[in-house]
N, C-alpha and C positions, 0 to 999 in steps of 0.2 A: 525628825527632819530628814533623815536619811534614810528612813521606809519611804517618805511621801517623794523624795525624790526620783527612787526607786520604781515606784508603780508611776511616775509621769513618763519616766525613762522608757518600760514597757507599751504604755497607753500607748507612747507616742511612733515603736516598732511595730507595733502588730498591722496598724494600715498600711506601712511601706511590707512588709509580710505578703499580704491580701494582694495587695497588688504584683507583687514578684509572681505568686502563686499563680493568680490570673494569666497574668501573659505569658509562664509555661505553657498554660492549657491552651493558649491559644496559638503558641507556631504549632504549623501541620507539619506532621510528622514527613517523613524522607521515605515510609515504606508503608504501605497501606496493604489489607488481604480482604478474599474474600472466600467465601465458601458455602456450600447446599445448604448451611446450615446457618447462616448467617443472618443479618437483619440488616437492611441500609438503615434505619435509626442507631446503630450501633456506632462504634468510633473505629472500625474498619481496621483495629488492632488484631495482632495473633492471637488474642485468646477472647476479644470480640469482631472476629469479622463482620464486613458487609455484603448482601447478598448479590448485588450486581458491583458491575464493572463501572459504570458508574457515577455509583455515590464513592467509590473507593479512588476514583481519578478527581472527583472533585475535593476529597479530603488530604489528598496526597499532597506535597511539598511540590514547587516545580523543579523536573530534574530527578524527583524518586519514581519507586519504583513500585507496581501494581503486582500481588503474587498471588495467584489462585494456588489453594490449598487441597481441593478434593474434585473430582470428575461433578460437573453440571452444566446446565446452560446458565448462561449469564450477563443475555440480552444486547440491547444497542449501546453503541457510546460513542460519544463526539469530545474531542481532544483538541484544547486551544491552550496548549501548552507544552513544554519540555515532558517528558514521562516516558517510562518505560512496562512495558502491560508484561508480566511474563507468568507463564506456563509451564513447570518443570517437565521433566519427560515423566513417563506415565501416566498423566492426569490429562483428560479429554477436557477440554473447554470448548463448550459448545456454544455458537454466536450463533440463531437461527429464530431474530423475530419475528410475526406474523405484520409488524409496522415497522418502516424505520426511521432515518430522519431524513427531514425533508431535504434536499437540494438545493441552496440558494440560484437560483440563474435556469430551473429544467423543473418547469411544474411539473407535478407530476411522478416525476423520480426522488428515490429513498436511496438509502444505503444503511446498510448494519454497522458501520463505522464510516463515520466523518470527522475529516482534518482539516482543520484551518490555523494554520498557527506560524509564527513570527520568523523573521530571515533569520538569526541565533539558533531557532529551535531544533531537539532532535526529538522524534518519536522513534521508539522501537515494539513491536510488536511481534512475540514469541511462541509459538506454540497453539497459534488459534485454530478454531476449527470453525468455518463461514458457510454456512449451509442457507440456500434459500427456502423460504416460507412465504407465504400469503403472497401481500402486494409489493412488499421492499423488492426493485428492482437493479440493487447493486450491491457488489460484495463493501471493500475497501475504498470510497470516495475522498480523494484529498484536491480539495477543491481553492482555494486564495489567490487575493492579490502579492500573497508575501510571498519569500523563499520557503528556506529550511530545508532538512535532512530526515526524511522517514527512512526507516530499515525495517524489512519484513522477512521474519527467518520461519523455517520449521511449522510453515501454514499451510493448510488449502483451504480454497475458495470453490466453492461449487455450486453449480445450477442456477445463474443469474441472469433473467433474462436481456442483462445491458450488457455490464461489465463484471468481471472477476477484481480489476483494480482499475481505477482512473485516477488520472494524474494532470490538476489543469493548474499552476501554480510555476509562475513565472522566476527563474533563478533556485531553481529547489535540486536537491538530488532524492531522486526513489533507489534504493539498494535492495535486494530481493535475492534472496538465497535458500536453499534445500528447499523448497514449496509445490506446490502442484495446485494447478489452475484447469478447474473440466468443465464443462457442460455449462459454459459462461456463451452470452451473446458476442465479448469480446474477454479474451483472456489477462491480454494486460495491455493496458490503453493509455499511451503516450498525448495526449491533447494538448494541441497550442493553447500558448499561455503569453500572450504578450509577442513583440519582437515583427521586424518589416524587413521586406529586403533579401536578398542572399545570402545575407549575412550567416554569420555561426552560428548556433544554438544557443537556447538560453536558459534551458537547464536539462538535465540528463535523468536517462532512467537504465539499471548497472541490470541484469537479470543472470543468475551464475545457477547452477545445478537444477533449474525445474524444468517440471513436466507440464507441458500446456496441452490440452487435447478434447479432442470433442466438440468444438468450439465451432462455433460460423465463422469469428475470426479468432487465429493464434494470438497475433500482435499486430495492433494497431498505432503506428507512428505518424502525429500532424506533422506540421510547420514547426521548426524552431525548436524544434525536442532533436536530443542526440541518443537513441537509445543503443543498447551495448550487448547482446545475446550470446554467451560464453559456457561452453558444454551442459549441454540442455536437450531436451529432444521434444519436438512442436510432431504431433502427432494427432492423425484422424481429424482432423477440421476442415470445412468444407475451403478455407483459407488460410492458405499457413500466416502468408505475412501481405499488409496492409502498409505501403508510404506513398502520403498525402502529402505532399507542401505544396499550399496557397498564400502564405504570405510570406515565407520564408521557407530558409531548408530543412525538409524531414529526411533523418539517414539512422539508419539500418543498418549495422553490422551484427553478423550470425558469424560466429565462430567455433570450431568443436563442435558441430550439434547433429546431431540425427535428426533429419526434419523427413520423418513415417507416414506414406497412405494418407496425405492431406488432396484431396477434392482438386485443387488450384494449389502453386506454389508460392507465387506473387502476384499484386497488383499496386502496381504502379502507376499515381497520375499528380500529376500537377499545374497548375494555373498559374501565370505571370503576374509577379516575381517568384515564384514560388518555382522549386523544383523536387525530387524524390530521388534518393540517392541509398540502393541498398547492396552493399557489399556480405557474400559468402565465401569462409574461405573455409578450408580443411574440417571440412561436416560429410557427413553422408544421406546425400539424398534417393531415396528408395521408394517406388511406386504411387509417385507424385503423378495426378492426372487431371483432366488431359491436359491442362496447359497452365497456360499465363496469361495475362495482357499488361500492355503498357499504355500509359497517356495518351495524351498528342504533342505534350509539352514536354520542357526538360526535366530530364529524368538519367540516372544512368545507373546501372549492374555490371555488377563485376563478380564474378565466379570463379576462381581458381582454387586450384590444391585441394577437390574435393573427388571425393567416391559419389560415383551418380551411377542409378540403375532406375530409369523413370521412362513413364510412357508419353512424356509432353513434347512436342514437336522443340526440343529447342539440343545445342552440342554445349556440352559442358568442357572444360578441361578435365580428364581423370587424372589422380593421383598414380 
């Protein structure tokens, strides 16, 4: 009697077992890899990675984190969620597909990474390296109706015939630090996203230590976007800086920056209710030419407390 109760006792563990067991297997892990040598049918573990970026964000936990292992390229990816993609220093990770993903709202246009993800979310992306190829026409495309917080550290983006990064997402913060932006149709591009009126902005984009250069434009800021340019240096573009507000206010602060040998300095225009509002202050401006223009609308600059040695018809205050 007390064997047979014994083995009912077992029978009757081993399916609650199976099932524990199971739904181990089934939370996604918090840290996902990938590597040259890896397989995306793999489980995107350290000792199985997966080959692209990916399968290794779609296996990921939301909120973990994506870690490239060894120097490769490691394709396109689109991010609708929390996650953090990261690159330690000395490993090249190479983004440079020959297609990329479509655009919802802009036939026609790709990106190598696209972000659409939730007011809560934050992405971070570390250490990439955005090279253009074939027909993909954009580096970093963060495109929604939602908020959220991207952070872009320890990047460049290069040779795109649109943009180096865009940013069309209502209520969001862009952060962007140590990176370099070249040989982009727009380097880093502020686009309205919502919002009427005079009013403030309605969401911001922070830009701190990069090199923007080579570019038709530096920095392009619409309507409604607060962008923030803080010891950086905007160099050789046929246009350093671009504010637009049409349906509300685009503003422009440059501060700390070497803004080098760019073509044009500014251009300023804006449509009612809209105006363009770009403030420089203690930067150094050098062999900016020949000029400027402004709108017809409101619009206003302010320039003081800077070092200027430029060939464009206009008096700076010097330091």
């Amino acid at each position: 009697m007390h064997s047979s109760l014994r083995t009912l006792a077992l029978a009757s563990i081993a399916p609650v077992l199976l099932i524990i067991t199971t739904a181990a297997h089934a939370v996604a892990p918090q840290r996902t890899f990938v590597a040259s040598y890896g397989k995306d049918t793999d489980p995107c573990s350290l000792t199985a990675p997966c080959r692209g970026f990916q399968a290794a964000i779609n296996a990921v936990a939301p909120s973990g984190e994506v870690v490239a292992l060894d120097s490769a390229g490691y394709g396109a990816m689109e991010i609708h969620k929390s996650v953090s993609v990261i690159v330690p220093t000395g490993i090249h990770a190479g983004l440079s597909p020959s297609t990329g993903i479509p655009l919802p709202g802009f036939p026609g246009q790709s990106g190598v990474v696209f972000i659409d993800i939730q007011d809560t979310d934050l992405v971070v992306l570390r250490g990439l390296n955005i090279n253009h190829q074939g027909t993909v026409t954009g580096g970093i495309e963060w495109i929604s109706t939602h908020g959220g917080t991207v952070q872009i550290e320890n990047s460049v983006v290069n040779g795109f015939p649109m943009e180096g990064v865009y940013v069309q997402a209502p209520a969001s913060t862009l952060l962007i630090k140590d990176s370099i932006f070249r040989n982009n149709g727009v380097g880093i591009y502020g686009a309205e996203a919502g919002g009427s009126g005079p009013g403030p902005a309605t969401h911001g984009v922070f830009a701190e230590h990069v090199r923007i250069e080579n570019s038709t434009i530096g920095v392009r800021v619409l309507s409604s976007v607060s962008f923030r340019l803080s010891n950086s240096t905007i160099a050789a573009n046929d246009n350093a800086f671009h504010v637009q507000g049409v349906t509300g206010v685009a503003l422009l602060t440059v501060d700390h920056c070497n803004v080098l040998g760019n073509n044009e300095l500014y251009l300023l225009d804006s449509t009612n209710p809209g105006a363009a509002d770009l403030f420089v202050a203690a930067s150094t401006l050098i062999e900016n030419g020949p000029g400027f223009r402004i709108g017809a609308l409101t619009q206003t600059v302010s320039l003081g407390n800077n070092s200027a040695a430029e060939d464009f018809d206009v008096t700076l205050p010097v330091k």
